[in-house]
C-alpha positions in Angstrom: 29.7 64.9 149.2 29.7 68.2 150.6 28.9 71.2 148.2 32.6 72.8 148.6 34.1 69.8 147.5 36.3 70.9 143.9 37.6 67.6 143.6 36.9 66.0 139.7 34.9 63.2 139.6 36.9 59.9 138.4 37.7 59.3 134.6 35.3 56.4 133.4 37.3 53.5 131.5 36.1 54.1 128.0 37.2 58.5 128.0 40.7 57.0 129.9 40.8 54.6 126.8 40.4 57.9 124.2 43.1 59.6 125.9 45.7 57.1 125.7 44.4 56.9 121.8 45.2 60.7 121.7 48.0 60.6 123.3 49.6 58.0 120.7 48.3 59.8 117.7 50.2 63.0 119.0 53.4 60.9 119.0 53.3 59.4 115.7 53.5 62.8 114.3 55.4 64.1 116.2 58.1 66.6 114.0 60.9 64.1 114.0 62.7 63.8 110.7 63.0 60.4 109.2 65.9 60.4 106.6 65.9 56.3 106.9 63.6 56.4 103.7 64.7 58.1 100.8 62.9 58.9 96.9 64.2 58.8 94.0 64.5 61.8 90.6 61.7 61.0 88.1 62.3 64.0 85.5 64.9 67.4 85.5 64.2 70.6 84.5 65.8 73.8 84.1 66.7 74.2 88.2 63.9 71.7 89.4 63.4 68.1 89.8 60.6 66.0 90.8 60.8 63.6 93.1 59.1 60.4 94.1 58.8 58.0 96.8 59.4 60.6 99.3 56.7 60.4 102.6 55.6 62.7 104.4 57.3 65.6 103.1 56.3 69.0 103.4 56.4 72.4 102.0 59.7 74.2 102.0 61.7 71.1 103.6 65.2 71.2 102.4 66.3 67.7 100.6 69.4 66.0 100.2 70.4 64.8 96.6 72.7 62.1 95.8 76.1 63.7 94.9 75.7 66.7 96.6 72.9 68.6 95.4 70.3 70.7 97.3 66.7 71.2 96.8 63.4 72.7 98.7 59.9 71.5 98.5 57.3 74.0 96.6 55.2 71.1 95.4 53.8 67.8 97.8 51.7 65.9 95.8 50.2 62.3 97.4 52.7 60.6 94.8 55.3 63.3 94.3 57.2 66.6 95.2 58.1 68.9 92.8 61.5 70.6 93.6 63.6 73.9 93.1 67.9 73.1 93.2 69.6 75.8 95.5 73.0 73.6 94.3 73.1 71.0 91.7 76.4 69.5 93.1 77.8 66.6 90.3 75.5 66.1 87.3 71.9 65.3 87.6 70.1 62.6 86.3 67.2 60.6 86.5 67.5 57.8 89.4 69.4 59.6 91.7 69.0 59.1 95.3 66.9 62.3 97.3 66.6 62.2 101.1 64.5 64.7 103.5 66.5 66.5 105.9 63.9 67.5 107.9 64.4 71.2 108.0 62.9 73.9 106.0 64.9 77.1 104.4 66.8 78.9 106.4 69.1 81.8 106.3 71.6 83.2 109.3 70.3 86.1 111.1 72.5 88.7 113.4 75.0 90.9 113.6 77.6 89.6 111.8 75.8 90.0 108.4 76.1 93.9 108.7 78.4 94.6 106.2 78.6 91.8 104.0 77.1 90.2 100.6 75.5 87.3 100.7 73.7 84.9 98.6 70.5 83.6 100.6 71.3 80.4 102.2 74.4 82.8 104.2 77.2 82.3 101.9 79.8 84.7 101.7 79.7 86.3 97.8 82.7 88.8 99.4 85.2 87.2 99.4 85.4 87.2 103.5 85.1 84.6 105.6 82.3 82.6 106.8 79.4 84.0 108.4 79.2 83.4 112.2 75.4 84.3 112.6 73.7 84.1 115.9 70.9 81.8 114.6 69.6 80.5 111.4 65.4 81.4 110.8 63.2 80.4 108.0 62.7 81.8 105.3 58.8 81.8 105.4 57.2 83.4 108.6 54.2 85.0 109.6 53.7 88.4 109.2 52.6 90.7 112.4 49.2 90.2 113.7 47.1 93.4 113.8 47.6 93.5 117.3 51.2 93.9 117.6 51.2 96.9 114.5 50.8 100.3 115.2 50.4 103.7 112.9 52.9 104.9 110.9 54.3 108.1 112.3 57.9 108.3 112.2 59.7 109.9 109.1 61.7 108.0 106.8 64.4 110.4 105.1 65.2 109.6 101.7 67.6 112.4 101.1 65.2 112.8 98.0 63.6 116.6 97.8 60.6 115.4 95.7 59.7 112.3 97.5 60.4 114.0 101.3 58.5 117.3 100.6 56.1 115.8 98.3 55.5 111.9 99.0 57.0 111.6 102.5 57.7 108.0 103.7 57.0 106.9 107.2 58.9 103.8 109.3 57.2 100.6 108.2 55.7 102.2 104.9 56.0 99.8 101.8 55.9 102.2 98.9 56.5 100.7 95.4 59.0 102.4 92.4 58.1 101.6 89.3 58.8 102.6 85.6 60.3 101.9 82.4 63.4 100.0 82.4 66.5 102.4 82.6 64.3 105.2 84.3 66.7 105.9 87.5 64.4 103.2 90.2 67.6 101.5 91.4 69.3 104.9 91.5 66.1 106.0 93.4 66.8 103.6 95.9 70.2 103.3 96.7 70.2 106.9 97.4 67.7 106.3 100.0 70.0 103.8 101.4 72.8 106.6 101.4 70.8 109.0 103.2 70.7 106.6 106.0 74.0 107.4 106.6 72.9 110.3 108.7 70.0 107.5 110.8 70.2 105.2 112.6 68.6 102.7 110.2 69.7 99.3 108.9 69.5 99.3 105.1 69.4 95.9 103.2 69.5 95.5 99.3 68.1 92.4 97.7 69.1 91.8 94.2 67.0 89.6 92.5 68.3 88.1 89.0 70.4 91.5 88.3 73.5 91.5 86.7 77.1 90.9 89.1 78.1 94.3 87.5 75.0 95.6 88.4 75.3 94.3 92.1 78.8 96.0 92.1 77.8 99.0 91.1 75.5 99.6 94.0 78.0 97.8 96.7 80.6 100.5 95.4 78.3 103.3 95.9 76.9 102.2 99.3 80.8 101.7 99.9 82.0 105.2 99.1 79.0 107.1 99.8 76.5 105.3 102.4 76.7 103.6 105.7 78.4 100.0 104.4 78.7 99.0 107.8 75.0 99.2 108.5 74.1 97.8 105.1 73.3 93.9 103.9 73.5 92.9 100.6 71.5 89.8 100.0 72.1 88.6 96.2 71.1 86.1 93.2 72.7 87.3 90.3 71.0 86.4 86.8 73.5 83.4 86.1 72.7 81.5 89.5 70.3 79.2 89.9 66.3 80.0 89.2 66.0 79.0 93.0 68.1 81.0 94.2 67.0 84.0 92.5 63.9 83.2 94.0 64.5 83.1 97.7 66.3 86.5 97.5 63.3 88.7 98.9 62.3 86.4 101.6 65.5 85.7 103.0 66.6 89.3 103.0 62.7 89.7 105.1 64.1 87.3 107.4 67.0 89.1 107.9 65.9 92.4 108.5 62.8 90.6 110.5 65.5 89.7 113.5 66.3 93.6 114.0 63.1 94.8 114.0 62.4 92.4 116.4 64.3 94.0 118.7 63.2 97.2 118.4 66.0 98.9 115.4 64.4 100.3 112.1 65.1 98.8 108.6 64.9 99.8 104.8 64.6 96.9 102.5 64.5 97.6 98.7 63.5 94.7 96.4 65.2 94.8 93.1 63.2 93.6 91.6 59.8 92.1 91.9 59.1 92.1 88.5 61.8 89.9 87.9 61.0 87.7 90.7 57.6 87.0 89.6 59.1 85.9 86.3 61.8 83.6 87.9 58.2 82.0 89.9 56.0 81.4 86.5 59.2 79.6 85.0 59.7 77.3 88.0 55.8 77.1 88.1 55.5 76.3 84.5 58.3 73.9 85.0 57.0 72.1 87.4 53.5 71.9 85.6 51.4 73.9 87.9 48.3 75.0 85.7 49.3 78.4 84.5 46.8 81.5 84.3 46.7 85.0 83.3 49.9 85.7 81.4 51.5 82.2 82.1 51.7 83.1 85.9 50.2 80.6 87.7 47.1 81.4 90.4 49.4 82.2 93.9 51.4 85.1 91.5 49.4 87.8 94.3 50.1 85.2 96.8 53.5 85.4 96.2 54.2 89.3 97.1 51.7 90.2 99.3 52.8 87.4 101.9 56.0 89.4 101.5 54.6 92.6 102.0 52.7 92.2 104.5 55.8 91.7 106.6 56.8 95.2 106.9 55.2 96.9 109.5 55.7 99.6 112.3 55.3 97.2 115.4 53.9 98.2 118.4 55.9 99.1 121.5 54.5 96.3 123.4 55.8 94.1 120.7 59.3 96.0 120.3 58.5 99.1 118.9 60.5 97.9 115.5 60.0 98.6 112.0 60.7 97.2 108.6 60.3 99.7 105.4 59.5 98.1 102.0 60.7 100.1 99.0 59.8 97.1 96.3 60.5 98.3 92.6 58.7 96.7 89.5 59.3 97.2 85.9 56.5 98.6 83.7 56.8 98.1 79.8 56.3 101.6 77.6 54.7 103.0 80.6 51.5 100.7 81.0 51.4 100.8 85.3 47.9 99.2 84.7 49.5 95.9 83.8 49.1 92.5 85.6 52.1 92.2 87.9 52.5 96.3 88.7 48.7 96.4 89.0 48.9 93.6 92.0 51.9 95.4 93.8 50.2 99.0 93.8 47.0 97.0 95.4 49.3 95.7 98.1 51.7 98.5 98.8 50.8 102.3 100.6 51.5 104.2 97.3 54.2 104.3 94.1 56.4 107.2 93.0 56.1 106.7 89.4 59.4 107.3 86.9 58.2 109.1 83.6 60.7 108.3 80.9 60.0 111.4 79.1 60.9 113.5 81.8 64.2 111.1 82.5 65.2 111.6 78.6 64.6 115.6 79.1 67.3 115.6 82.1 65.1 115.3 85.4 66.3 112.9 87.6 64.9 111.8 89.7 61.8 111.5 86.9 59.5 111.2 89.1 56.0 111.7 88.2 54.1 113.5 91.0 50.6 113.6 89.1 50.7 109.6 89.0 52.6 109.3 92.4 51.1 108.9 96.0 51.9 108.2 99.5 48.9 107.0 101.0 50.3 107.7 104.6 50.9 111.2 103.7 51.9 114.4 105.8 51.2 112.6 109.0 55.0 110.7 109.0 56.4 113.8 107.8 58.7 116.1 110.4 56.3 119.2 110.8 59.0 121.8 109.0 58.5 120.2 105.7 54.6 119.7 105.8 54.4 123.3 106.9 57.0 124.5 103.7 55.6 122.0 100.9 52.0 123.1 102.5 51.4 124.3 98.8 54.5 122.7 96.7 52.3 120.3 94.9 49.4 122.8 94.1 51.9 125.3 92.7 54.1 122.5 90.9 50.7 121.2 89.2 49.6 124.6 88.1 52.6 125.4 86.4 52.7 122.2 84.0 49.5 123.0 83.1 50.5 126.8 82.3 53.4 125.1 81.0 51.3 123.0 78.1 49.6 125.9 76.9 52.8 128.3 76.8 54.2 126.3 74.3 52.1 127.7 71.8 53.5 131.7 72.8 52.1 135.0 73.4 51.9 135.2 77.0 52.6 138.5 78.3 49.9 138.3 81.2 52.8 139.2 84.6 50.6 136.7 86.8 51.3 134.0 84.4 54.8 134.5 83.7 54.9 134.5 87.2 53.8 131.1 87.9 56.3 129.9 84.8 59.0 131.5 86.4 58.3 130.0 89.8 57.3 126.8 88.5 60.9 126.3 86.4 62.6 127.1 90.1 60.3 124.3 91.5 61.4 121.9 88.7 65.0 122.4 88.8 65.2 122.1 92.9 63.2 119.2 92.4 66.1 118.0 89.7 69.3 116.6 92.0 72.5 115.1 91.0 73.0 111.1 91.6 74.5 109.5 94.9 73.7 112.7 96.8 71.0 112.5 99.0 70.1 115.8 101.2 70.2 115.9 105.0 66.7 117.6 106.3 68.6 120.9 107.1 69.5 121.2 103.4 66.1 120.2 102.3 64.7 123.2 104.8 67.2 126.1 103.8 66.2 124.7 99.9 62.2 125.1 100.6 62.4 128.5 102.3 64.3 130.5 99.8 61.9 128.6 97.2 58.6 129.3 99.6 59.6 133.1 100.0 60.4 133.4 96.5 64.1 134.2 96.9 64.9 131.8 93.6 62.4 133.5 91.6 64.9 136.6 90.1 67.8 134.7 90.0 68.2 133.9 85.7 68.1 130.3 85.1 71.7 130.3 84.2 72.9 131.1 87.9 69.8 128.4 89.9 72.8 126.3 90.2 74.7 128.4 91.6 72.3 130.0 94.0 72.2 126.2 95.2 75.5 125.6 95.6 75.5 128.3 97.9 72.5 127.7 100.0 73.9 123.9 100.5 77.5 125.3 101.3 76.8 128.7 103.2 73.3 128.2 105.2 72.8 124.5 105.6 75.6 123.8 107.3 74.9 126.7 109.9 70.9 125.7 110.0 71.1 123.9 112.9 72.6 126.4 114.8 70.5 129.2 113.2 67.4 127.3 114.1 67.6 125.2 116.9 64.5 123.1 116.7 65.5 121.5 113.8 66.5 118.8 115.9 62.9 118.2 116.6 61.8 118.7 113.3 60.1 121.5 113.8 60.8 125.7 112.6 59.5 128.3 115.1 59.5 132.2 113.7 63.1 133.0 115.1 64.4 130.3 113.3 62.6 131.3 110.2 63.9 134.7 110.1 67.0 133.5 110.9 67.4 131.6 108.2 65.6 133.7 105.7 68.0 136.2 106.4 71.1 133.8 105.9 69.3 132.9 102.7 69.7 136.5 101.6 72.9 137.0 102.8 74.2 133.8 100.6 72.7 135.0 97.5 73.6 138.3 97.3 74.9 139.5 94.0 73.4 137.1 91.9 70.0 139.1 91.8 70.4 141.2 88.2 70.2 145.2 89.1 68.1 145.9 85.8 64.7 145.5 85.1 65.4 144.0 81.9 68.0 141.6 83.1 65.5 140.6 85.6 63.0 139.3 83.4 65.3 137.7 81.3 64.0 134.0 80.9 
């Protein structure tokens, strides 16, 4: 044999005999569904069942219950599978026939769900007609590899001045909202869904075990105020089933998963996972998985950071795509160190923080900028608002702490006043009315009459005023005044520009006397 022979030596007998032993193995578990054998309901809960006699089944597998019911697989034991219902169909009992069906969760994916409410197996909760999806994909998938993420750059508007000038979001960011219950964090959110009326970004609201006047409330507003036709409202309400509440989050993931995947932007807000982590400990404790800290059982971190880990900016070789994460979570009397908020600020890029003090005092949004972060920071945020809220923070801080210590009178140092009086402009700017988010030319003209101290002698009573005008008089003529808005970006001429439009638009609210001037 010649040394440029490549040929392959022969297969001997006994590796030929090993192969065709492979080969069989491969076949007999092979993923074909075998529904020929069925189990049988050994003991109901509240929403679960356990089943036995069932082989073979696995994790997330959809079953078939005698009479109509529906359940998925959380639990394969060697003897048993312990259940959640997604439909109960005729009364349960024990005995009852269960058969697998061989597929696992699914919800329908596409175009057609733009617009519409949904529970999340696909079915229409809007009264329209069926849902004609392009595909149905599981619930549970994968999140991005490293390789296929990349940084996160691009803005995310919120329409919110505190959270854009002082915790600016970037596309892909998962930043967490917590606070006390009734502290404005799904008012928080659904204005960031309205702002996206002015983007190009798909918005999706999952409602997990809120109430159906709760749900309406926010379909009303998106429907009045907000892009409805680029928003998806994926829903289990608190009187459904436990399982259903349950698969909210993921399948709304899913959902928005398919557009990112080719290459649009979505905003998903959670509402909330607080309550979803309580809907998992009661199935878990139900189906007698050994409970832990606080009842939860051991995957409860599992559980959300699978989740998660699913938004990402993806990279332009893999689509160039990204999925925003605005999960909220409910803190009790203000305790954000507690066991289910402490795991979500451990997974997410930061938290904007609802004080209810300052709710009860009239600042809404209440959010808390001492106790609030974005840990992606001033590098997704359009150059014009870094450069103008350069020092917002610094000054806003300073003046609460003046603030404490005023309380107690007998300030007549000017420099001091100075910072109070400039501090109470920042606050009430900061301060904006409900369901109306701010375009980034409003947010501008707002920062430079505030940066250049234009708000400063203008009395308290006329601040909302002088805003009314700036939002009715200069924003609308920003772009023109300052063409590279557009780009994000203020150049000198534009800054003059609108400085002096600025001036022009709050003429005559300026008091002439000294004395009138100071008056606080």
């Amino acid at each position: 044999m010649s040394a440029t022979n490549s040929s392959a030596p022969p297969l001997s007998t006994e590796l030929r005999r090993e192969l065709r032993s492979f080969r069989k193995t491969l076949e007999r578990f092979a993923p074909e569904p075998d529904i020929s054998r069925f189990g049988t309901i050994t003991r109901l809960g509240d929403g679960v069942v356990t089943v036995a006699g069932l082989e073979r089944v696995r994790q997330n597998e959809l079953l078939v219950i005698e009479g109509g019911g529906t359940a998925f697989v959380v639990r394969a034991d060697t003897d048993q599978a312990g259940c959640v219902l997604v439909h109960e169909g005729e009364a349960l009992e024990a005995g009852r026939r269960v058969w697998r069906s061989g597929a696992v969760v699914r919800t329908p994916v596409g175009e057609a769900v733009l617009g519409r409410v949904l529970d999340p197996l696909g079915r229409p909760l809007d009264g329209g007609g069926e849902v004609e999806a392009e595909g149905l994909e599981p619930i549970e998938r994968p999140a991005p590899a490293i390789v296929e993420r990349d940084f996160v750059r691009r803005p995310l508007h919120t329409g919110l001045l505190v959270v854009d000038a002082m915790l600016p979001l970037g596309r892909g960011q998962r930043e967490l909202v917590l606070g006390d219950r009734k502290t404005g964090k799904t008012s928080l959110a659904v204005d960031a869904i309205l702002a996206q009326k002015r983007s190009d970004v798909i918005s999706i609201y999952a409602a997990i075990g809120q109430k159906t006047t709760t749900v309406g409330q926010v379909v009303e507003a998106v429907r009045r105020h907000g892009p409805l036709e680029r928003t998806i409202f994926v829903v289990g309400a608190a009187e459904t089933l436990p399982g259903l509440q349950w698969l909210v989050p993921y399948a709304a993931c899913t959902i928005g998963e398919w557009f990112r995947d080719r290459g649009r932007d979505v905003l998903i807000v959670y509402d909330d996972l607080t309550r979803h982590a309580d809907v998992h400990r009661q199935l878990a404790l139900l189906l007698r998985l050994p409970p832990g800290r606080e009842a939860f059982p051991g995957d409860v971190f599992y559980l959300h950071s699978r989740l998660l880990e699913r938004s990402a900016q993806l990279s332009p070789e893999a689509g160039g795509g990204s999925l925003s994460a605005l999960p909220i979570a409910e803190t009790a009397a203000g305790n954000i160190a507690a066991y289910i908020p402490t795991n979500l600020i451990s997974i997410t890029d930061g938290q904007i923080y609802l004080e209810p003090r300052l709710f009860h005092a009239g600042q809404k949004p209440a959010v808390d900028v001492g106790l609030s972060v974005s840990r992606v920071g001033g590098r997704a945020q359009p150059p014009v608002l870094r450069e103008l809220a350069a020092r917002l923070r610094l000054e806003y801080a300073r003046f609460l702490e003046v603030e404490h210590f005023a309380r107690f009178g007998g300030i007549t140092d000017p420099h001091t006043l100075a910072v109070l009086r400039h501090g109470r402009r920042i606050r009430f700017l900061l301060s904006q009315p409900r369901l109306r988010p701010y375009s980034l030319e409003e947010e501008v003209v707002l920062l430079i009459a505030l940066h250049a101290g234009r708000l400063d002698p203008i009395p308290e009573d006329r601040l909302a005023g002088a805003r009314l005008r700036l939002l009715e008089q200069v924003a609308p003529r920003a772009a023109s005044l300052a063409p590279a808005l557009a780009e994000g970006r203020l150049d000198e001429a534009g800054h003059r520009a609108l400085l002096t439009a600025v001036d022009e638009a709050l003429r005559g609210l300026v008091p002439e006397t000294p004395e009138a001037k100071g008056g606080e």
